[in-house]
C-alpha positions in Angstrom: 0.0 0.0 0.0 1.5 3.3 -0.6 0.3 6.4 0.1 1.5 9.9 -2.0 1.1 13.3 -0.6 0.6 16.0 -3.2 3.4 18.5 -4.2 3.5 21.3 -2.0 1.3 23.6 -4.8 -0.4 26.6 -3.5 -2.3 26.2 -6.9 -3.5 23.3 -7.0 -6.5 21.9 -4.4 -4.0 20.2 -1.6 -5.4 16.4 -1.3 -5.1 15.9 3.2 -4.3 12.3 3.8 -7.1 10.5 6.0 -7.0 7.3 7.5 -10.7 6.6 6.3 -10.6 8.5 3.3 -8.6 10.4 0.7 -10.8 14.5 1.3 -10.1 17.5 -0.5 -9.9 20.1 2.0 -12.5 21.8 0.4 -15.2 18.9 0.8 -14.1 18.7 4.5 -14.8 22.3 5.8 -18.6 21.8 3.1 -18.8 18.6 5.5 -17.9 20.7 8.5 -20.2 23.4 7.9 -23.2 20.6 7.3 -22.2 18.8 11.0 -22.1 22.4 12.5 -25.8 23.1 11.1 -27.0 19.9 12.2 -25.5 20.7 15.4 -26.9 24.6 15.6 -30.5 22.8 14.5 -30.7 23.0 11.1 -31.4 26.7 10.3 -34.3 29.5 10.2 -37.0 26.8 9.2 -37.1 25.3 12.4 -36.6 28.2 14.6 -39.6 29.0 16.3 -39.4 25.1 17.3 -36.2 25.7 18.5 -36.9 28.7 20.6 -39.6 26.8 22.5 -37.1 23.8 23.2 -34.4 26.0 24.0 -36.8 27.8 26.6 -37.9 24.4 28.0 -34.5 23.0 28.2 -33.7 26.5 30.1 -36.4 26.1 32.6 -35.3 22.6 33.4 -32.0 23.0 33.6 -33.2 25.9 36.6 -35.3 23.3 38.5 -32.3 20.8 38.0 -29.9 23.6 39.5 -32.3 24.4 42.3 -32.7 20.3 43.3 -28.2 20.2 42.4 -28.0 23.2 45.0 -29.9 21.6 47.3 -28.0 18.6 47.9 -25.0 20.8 47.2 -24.1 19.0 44.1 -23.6 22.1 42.2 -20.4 23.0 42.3 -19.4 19.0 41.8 -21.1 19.4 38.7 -19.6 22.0 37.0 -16.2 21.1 38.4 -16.9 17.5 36.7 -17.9 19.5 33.7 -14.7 21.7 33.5 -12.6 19.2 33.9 -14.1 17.1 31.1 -13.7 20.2 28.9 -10.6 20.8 29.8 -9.2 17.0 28.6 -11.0 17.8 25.2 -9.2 21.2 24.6 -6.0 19.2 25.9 -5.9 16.7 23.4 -2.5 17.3 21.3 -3.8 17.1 17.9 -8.3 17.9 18.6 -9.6 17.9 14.7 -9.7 22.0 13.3 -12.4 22.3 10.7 -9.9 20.7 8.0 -9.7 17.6 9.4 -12.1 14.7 8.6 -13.1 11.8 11.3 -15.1 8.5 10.6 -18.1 8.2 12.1 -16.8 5.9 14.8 -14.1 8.2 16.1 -16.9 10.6 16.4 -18.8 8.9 18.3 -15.7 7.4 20.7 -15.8 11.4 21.6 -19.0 12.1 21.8 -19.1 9.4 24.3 -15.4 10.6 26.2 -17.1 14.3 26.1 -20.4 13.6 27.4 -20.5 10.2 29.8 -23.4 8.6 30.4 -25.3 10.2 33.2 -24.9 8.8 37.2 -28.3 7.6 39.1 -29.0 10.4 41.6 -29.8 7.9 44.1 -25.8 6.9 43.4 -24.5 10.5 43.8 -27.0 10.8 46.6 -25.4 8.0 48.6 -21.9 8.6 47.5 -22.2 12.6 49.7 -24.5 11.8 52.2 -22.1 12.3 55.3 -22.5 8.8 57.5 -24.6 8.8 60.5 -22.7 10.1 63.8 -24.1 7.8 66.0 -23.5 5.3 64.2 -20.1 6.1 63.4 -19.7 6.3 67.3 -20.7 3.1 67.4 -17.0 1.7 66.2 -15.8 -1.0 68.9 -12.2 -0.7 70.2 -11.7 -4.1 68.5 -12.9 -2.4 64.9 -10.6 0.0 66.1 -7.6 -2.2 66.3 -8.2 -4.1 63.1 -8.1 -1.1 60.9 -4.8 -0.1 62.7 -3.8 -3.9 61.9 -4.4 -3.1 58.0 -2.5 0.0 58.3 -4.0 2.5 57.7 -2.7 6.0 59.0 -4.3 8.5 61.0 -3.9 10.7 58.1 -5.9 8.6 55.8 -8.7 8.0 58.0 -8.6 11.2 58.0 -9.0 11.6 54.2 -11.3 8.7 54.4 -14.1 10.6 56.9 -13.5 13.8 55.0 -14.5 11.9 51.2 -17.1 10.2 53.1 -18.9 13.7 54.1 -17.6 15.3 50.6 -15.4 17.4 52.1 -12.6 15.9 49.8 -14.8 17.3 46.3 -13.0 20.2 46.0 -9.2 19.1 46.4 -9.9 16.2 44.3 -11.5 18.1 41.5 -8.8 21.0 41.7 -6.0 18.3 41.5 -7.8 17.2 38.2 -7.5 21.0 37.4 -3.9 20.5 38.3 -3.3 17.5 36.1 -4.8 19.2 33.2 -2.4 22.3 33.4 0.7 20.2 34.1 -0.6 18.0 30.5 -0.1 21.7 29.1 2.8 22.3 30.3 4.1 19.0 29.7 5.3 18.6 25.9 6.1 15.4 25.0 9.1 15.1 22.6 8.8 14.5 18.5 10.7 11.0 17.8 12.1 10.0 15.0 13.4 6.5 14.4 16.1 5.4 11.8 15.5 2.3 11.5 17.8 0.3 8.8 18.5 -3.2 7.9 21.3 -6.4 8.1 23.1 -3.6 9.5 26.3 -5.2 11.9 27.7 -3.8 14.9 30.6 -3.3 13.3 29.7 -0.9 10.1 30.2 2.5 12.5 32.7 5.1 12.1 32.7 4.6 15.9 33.8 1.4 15.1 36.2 1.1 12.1 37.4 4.7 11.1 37.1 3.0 7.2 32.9 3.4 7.5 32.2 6.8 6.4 28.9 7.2 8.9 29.5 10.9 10.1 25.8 12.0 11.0 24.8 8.7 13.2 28.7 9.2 14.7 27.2 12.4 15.7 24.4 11.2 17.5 26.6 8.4 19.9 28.3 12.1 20.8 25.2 13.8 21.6 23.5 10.6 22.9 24.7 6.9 24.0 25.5 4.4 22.1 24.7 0.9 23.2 27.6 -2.0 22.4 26.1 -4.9 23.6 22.6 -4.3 21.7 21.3 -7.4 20.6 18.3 -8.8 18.5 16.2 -12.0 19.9 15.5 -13.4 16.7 17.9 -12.4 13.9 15.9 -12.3 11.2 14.2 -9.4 9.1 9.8 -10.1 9.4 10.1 -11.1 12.4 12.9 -8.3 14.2 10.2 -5.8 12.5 7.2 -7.8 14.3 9.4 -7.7 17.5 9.6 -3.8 17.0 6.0 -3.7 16.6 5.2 -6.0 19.6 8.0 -5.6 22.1 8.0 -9.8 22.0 9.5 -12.7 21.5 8.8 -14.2 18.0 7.0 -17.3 20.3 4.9 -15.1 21.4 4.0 -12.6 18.0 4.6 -16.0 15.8 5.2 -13.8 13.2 7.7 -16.3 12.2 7.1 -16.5 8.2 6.8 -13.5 5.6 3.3 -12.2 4.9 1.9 -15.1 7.2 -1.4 -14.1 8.5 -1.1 -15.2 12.1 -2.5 -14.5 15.6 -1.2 -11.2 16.9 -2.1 -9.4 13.4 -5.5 -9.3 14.1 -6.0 -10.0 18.3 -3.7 -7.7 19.5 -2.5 -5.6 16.7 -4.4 -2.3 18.5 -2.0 -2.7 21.4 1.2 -2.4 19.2 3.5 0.3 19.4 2.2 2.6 16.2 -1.8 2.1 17.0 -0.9 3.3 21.0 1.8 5.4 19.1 -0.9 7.0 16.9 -4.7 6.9 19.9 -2.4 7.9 22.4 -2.8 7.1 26.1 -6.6 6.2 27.0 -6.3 7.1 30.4 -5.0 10.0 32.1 -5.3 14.0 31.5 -3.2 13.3 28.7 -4.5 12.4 25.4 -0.8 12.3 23.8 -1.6 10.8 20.4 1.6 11.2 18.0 1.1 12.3 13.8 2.5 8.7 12.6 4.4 8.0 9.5 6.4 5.2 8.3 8.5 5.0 4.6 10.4 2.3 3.1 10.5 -1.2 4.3 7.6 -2.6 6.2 7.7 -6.6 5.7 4.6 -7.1 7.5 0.8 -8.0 6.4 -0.1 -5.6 4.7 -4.1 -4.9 5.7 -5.4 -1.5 5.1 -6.8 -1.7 8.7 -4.1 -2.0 10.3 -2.3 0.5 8.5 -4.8 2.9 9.1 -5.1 2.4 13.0 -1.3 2.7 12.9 -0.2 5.5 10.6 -1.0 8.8 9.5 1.2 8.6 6.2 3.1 5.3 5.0 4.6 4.8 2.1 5.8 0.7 1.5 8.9 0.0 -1.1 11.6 -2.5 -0.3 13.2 -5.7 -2.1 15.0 -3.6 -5.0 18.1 -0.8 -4.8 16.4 1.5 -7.4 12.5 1.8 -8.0 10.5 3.6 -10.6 8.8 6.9 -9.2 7.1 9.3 -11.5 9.0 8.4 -14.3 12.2 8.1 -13.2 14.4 5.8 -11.8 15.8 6.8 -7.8 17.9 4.7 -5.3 15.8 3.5 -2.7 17.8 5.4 0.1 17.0 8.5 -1.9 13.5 8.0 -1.9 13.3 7.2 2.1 15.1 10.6 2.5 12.9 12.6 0.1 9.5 11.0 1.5 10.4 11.7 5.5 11.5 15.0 4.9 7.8 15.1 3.1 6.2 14.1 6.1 7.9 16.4 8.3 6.9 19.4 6.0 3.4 18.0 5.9 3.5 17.4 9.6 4.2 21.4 9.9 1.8 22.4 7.4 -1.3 20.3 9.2 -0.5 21.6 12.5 1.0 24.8 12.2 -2.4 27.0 13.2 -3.0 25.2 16.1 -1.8 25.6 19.6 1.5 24.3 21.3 -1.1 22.5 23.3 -2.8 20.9 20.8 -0.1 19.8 18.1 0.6 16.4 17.8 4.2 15.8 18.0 6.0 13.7 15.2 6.8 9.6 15.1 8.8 9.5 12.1 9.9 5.8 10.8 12.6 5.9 8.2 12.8 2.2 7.6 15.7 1.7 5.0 16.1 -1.2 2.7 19.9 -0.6 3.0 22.3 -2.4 3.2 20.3 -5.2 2.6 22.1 -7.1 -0.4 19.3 -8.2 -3.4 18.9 -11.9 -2.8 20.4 -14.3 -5.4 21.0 -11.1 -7.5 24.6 -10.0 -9.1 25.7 -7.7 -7.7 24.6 -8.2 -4.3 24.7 -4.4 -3.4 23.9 -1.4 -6.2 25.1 2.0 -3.9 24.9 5.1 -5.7 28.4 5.6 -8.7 29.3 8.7 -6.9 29.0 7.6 -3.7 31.2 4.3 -4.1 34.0 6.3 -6.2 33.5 9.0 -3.7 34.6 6.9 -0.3 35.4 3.3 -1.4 37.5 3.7 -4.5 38.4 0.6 -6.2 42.4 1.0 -5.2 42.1 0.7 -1.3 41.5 -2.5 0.1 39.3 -3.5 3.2 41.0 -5.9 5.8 39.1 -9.2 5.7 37.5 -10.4 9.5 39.6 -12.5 11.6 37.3 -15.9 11.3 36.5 -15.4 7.3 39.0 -18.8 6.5 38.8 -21.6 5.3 40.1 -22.9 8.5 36.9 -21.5 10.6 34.7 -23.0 8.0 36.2 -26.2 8.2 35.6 -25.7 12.2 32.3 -25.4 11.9 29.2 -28.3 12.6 28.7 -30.4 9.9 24.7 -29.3 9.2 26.2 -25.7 8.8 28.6 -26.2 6.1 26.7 -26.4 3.1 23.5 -24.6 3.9 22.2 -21.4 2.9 24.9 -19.1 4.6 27.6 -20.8 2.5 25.8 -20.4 -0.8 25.3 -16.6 -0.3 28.7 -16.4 0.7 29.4 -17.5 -2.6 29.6 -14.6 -5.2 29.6 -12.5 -2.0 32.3 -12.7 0.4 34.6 -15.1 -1.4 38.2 -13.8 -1.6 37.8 -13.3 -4.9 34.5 -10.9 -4.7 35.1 -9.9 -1.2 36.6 -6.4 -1.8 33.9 -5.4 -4.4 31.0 -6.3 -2.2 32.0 -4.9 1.3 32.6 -1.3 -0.6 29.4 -1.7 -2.2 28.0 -2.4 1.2 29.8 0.3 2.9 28.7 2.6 0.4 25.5 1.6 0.8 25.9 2.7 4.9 27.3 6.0 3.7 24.3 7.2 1.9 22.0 6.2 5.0 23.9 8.3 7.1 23.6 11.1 4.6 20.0 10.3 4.5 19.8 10.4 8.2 21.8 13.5 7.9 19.5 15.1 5.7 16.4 14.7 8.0 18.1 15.8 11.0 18.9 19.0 9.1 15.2 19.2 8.0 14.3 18.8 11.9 17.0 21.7 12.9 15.2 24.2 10.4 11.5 23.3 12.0 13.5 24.6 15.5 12.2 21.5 16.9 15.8 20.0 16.6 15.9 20.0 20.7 12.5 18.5 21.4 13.0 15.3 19.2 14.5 12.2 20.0 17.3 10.4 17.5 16.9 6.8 17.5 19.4 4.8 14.8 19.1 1.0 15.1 18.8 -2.0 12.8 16.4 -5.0 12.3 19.3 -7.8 12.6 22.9 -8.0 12.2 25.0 -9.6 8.8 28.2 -11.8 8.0 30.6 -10.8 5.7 32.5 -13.9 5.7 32.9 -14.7 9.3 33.1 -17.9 9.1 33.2 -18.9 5.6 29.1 -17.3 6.0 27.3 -14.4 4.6 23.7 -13.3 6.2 22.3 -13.7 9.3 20.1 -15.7 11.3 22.5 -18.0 13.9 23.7 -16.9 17.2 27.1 -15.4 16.3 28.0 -12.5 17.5 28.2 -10.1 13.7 24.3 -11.8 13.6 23.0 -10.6 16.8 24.5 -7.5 17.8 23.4 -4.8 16.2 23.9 -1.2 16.9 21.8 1.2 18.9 22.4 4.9 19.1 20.2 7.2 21.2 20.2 10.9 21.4 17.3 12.0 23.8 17.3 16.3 24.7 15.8 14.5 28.4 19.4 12.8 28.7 21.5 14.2 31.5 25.1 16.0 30.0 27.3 14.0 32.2 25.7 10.8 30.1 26.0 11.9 26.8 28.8 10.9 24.3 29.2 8.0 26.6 28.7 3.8 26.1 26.7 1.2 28.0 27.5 -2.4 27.8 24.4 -3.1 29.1 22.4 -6.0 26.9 19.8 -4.3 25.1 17.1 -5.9 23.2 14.8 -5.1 20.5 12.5 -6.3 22.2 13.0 -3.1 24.6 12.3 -0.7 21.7 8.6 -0.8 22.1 8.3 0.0 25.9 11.5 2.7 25.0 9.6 4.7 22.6 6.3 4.6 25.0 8.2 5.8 27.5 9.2 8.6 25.3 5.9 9.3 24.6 4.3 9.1 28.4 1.9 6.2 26.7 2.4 2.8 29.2 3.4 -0.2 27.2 1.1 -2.9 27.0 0.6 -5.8 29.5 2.1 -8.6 26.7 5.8 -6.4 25.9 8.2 -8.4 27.2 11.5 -5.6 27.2 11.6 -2.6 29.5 12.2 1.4 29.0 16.4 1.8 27.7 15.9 5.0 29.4 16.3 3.1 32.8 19.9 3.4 31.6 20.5 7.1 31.2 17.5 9.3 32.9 18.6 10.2 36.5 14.7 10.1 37.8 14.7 7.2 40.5 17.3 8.0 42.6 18.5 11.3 43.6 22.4 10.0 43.7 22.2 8.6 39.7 24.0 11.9 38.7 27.3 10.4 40.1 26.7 6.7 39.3 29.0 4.9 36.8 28.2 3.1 34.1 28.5 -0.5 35.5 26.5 1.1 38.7 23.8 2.2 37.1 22.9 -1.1 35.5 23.1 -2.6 38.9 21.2 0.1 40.5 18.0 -0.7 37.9 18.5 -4.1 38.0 19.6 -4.6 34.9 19.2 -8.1 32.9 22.9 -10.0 32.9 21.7 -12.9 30.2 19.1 -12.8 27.9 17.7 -15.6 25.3 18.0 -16.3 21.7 15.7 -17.9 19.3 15.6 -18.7 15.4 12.8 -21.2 15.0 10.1 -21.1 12.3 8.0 -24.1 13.8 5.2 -23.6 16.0 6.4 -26.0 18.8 9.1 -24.1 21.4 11.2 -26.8 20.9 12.1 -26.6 17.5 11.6 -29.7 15.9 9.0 -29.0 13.3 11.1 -26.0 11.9 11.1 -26.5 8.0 14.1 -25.7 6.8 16.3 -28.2 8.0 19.6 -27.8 5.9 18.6 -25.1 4.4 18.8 -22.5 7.4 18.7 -25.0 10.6 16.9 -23.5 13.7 19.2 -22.8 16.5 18.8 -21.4 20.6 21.1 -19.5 22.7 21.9 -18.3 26.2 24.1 -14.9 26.5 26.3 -13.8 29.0 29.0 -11.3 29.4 31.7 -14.3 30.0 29.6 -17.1 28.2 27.8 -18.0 25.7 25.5 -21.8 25.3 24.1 -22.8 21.7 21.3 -25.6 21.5 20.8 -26.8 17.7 17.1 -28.9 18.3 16.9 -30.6 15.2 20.6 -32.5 15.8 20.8 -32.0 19.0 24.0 -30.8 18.9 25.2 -28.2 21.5 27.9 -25.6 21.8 29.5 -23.7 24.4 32.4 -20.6 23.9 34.0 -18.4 26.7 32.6 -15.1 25.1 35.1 -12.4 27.4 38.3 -14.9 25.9 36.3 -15.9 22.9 34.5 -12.8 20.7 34.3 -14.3 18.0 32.7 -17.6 18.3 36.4 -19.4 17.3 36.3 -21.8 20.0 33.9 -24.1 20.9 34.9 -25.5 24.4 32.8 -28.6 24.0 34.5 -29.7 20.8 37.9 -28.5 22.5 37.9 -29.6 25.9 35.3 -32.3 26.0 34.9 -34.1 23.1 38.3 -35.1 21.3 38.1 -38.6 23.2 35.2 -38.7 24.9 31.1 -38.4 24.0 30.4 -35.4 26.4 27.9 -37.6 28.2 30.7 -39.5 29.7 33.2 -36.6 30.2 33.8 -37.0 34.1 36.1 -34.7 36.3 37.9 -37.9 37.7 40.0 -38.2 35.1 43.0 -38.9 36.0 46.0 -36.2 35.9 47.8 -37.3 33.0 44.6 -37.3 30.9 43.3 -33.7 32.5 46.6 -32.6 32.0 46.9 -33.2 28.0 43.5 -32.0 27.3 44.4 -28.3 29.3 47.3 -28.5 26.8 45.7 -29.3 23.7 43.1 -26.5 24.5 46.1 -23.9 25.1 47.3 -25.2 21.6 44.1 -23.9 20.3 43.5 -20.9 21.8 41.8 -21.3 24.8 42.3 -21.1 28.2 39.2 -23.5 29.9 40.1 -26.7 31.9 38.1 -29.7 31.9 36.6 -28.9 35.5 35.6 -25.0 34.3 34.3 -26.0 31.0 32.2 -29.2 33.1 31.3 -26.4 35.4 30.4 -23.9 33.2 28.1 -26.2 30.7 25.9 -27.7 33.6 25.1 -24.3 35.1 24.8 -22.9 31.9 22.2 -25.5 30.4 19.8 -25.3 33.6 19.8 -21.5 32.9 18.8 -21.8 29.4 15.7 -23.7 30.5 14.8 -21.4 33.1 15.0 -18.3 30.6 14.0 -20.3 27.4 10.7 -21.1 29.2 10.5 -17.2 30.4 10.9 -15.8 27.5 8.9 -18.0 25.3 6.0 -17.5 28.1 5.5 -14.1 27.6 7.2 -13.0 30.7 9.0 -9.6 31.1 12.9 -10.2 30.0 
């Protein structure tokens, strides 16, 4: 589905996107002018009836006063009243006369505006003050169970004064409260840069060689996150974990385009639809103007989309695509369409109040650097760019595992599947150089994308009430190895980097890094936060913010890194998953040797790999070990011995020449550690498999 804004023509009749419909602006204020006659009573031919009604409705609305004043109701009323009104007129974003709604959205305010009327017999009861005799009445025993449940003198006190309706007043005038501090509370514009098989690694932060100047920028304004990690590394369903904040057991969106359960059950309670209603409870109506362009890789229902967005525009698969004749890079496009929705985000809300604009959730969701699949070449950057900063006479130093030797290293089920025949024609010595400067290239024209937006942000002054987010959907292989793509639990698949530049960040945090394991499944709850919206029940991550914000504790100002993860409570291991089956265990996943489904448990010293459908585990010494070269069960355990039978009662001689052969091979784990390590790290995999696939907070 894609969705075109008109040229910015002052000539032309401006088409306003709709959800529902596609309105000139014209029709709408005809339409708007109709609703308001309906609403005035439909003009001079029924005025006389009108007068008479009005009159009557006048002279009840007197004997209703008289009987409100009576039972001193009044003044409850009209504070009720007032502070209804004043949520309506604090809604960021409350239609103007341009704007269109369906007829249900109407009604959902009609109904918020004007709430079904209490019994009086109710609101009777709920101010009559309580007898005092009867209140005398209380036993010393009465007495000295409330203390048992307690409560304080204070809020007795508060008690008796609600239950004469005393309290009225401060309650309603801290409603009054709540509404000015909405006003005065502006929640920030975010926009996301959200891009794709994007590795750790291809930073300037990183490798000075990556040409990545603007997101650089951000990590010096912001915080970037090393250890960010996806749990499933695997594009459809990283962008269904984006949209859920959950596991892929739990969103099963574990196929492309499949039509499965949280589409349709839950799909309201995703980020963009909360993103987009706002919070439904509270003073605060903070709904956000939503857009999306570029890669979506999702169902595509026109629902949906139009519960979730205010402008998206889908395109991904292909480096160049057709558009109005002419032929554009795809990166170009994502640039030129979000710097559209920013200038049409202006234009819609620019005669209305500070209070009532909507702020902005932009989603630039690049197709870059994802290579075209089967296709040569694998990557198509822009000519200029390429010559520009990866000219054909410097060479790119291949990664430490991309040999033959790692290959040769690796399980048998993983040597001729699907990751070795991209490698082919991709990361092969012989097209290795070619393809990473395409790649990089590719990187480079993000970041100038990226760069581009933030400039368009800077000129709306609004620069310093947005938040930067950069991040990517899973991570990529360029030969590690003797593999290309993604999807198994090494370390260039799973982590993935995370920049975030937030104006509510304190200046002693930014241009700083945390090592703190992040999750995508965190970017949900994250972006709520953001946006003073409370994440769902289901999302499994929690707020990043956690990390940076110094709001829980007065003493965070001084904390260090390390100390502020342990001061939140932190996760120290999380879980991995790549299974396409519906059973948790992974046996019915159907693409055994093709892409075999795989399970992992991380920590910062270890790391424990389950392969279900051989039943073949793996276990490497991550803070010796970065980059998966050594698998201690194969080194350690296994040259003699099934690992079943391993036992630490070996005698000397035999410990002794496996600790040597392991030294001989790079690693530094005894029998007894590696024994140690493996039986405490398995029974922790359960426990956090079964968590995480439960639907339990991570």
């Amino acid at each position: 589905m894609c969705v075109c804004a008109a040229e910015d023509n002052p000539t032309e009749t401006r088409l306003e996107y709709n959800t529902v419909l596609y309105v000139p602006r014209e029709v709408q204020n005809r339409m708007e002018l109709r609703r308001k006659n309906r609403r005035n009573g439909g003009g001079s031919n029924n005025f006389r009836r009108n007068l008479a009604e009005r009159l009557m409705l006048l002279f009840m609305g007197f004997v209703i006063a008289v009987g409100f004043n009576r039972f001193g109701l009044l003044r409850d009323f009209h504070s009720t009243i007032d502070s209804l009104d004043g949520n309506v007129k604090d809604a960021p974003g409350t239609p103007s006369t341009t704007t269109t709604k369906s007829a249900s959205e109407l009604t959902k305010r009609s109904l918020q505006i004007f709430p079904p009327p209490t019994d009086p017999t109710t609101a009777l009861t709920a101010t009559t003050a309580p007898d005092p005799a009867s209140a005398s009445e209380d036993t010393e025993e009465e007495q000295n169970e409330q203390k048992a449940k307690g409560t304080s003198g204070e809020e007795e006190e508060e008690l008796e004064k609600e239950q004469k309706g005393e309290g009225t007043v401060e309650k309603e005038e801290k409603k009054d409260e709540d509404v000015l501090e909405c006003k005065k509370k502006k929640n920030p514009n975010i926009a996301l840069f959200y891009a794709d098989d994007w590795t750790m690694k291809v930073l300037g932060k990183f490798d000075k060689r990556v040409k990545t100047p603007n997101i650089d920028a951000m990590a010096d304004n912001g915080m970037i996150f090393t250890n960010n990690c996806v749990t499933t590394s695997v594009c459809w369903s990283s962008r269904a974990t984006l949209a859920t904040g959950t596991y892929a057991a739990i969103h099963k969106h574990n196929m492309p385009f499949d039509e499965v359960k949280f589409e349709t059950d839950v799909w309201p309670e995703t980020l963009y639809p909360l993103m987009k209603k706002g919070s439904s409870s509270g003073a605060c109506q903070n709904g956000y103007y939503t857009g999306l362009f570029g890669k979506w890789h999702k169902l595509e229902v026109e629902e949906e989309l139009n519960a979730a967005f205010d402008e998206i525009m889908i395109y991904y698969g292909n480096h160049y695509e057709e558009r109005d004749g002419r032929t554009q890079h795809v990166t170009e496009l994502n640039k030129i369409d979000s710097i559209k929705f920013l200038n049409n985000w202006q234009q819609r809300f620019e005669t209305f109040s500070e209070e009532e604009r909507r702020p902005f959730f932009l989603t630039t969701s690049f197709f870059a650097t994802h290579a075209r699949d089967g296709m040569i070449p694998s990557y198509q950057p822009q000519n200029s760019t390429r010559s520009r900063f990866y000219p054909d006479f410097i060479d790119i130093p291949t990664p430490k595992t991309a040999t033959e030797e790692h290959w040769n290293q690796l399980p048998d089920f993983l040597m001729n599947g699907e990751a070795r025949t991209r490698w082919k024609h991709r990361f092969e010595p012989k097209h290795f150089q070619s393809n990473i400067k395409d790649m990089y290239a590719m990187a480079t024209e993000v970041d100038e994308a990226v760069g581009a937006i933030i400039d368009k942000i800077k000129s709306l002054g609004v620069y310093d009430e947005t938040v930067l987010i950069f991040t990517t959907d899973n991570g990529n292989m360029h030969g590690e190895h003797g593999l290309a793509e993604k999807w198994y639990p090494f370390e260039e698949s799973m982590r993935v980097p995370l920049v975030i530049q937030d104006p509510r960040m304190p200046k002693e945090r930014r241009g700083t890094m945390s090592d703190a394991w992040t999750l995508n499944v965190d970017l949900a709850p994250t972006i709520l936060g953001i946006a003073n919206i409370p994440p769902s029940k289901f999302m499994q991550g929690r707020d990043i913010s956690d990390l940076y914000q110094n709001v829980a504790f007065p003493d965070q100002a001084t904390l260090s890194i390390d100390e502020k993860k342990e001061k939140v409570g932190w996760r120290k291991d999380w879980f991995y998953e790549f299974n396409l089956g519906l059973s948790n265990d992974g046996e019915d996943h159907p693409w055994r040797d093709y892409i075999e489904a795989s399970f992992a448990l991380v920590t910062d010293e270890w790391k424990y790999v389950y392969w279900p459908q051989h039943k073949y585990e793996q276990l490497f010494h991550r803070s010796v070990d970065p980059y998966d070269e050594w698998d201690l069960l194969n080194k350690v355990l296994r040259p003699n011995k099934d690992t079943a039978t391993i036992s630490v009662a070996d005698d000397e001689k035999t410990q002794l020449r496996r600790q040597t052969e392991s030294l001989k091979n790079g690693c530094c784990d005894t029998i007894q550690t590696t024994l140690k390590m493996y039986t405490e790290m398995k029974k922790r995999f359960a426990v956090l498999k079964e968590q995480a696939q439960n639907g339990e907070r991570i």
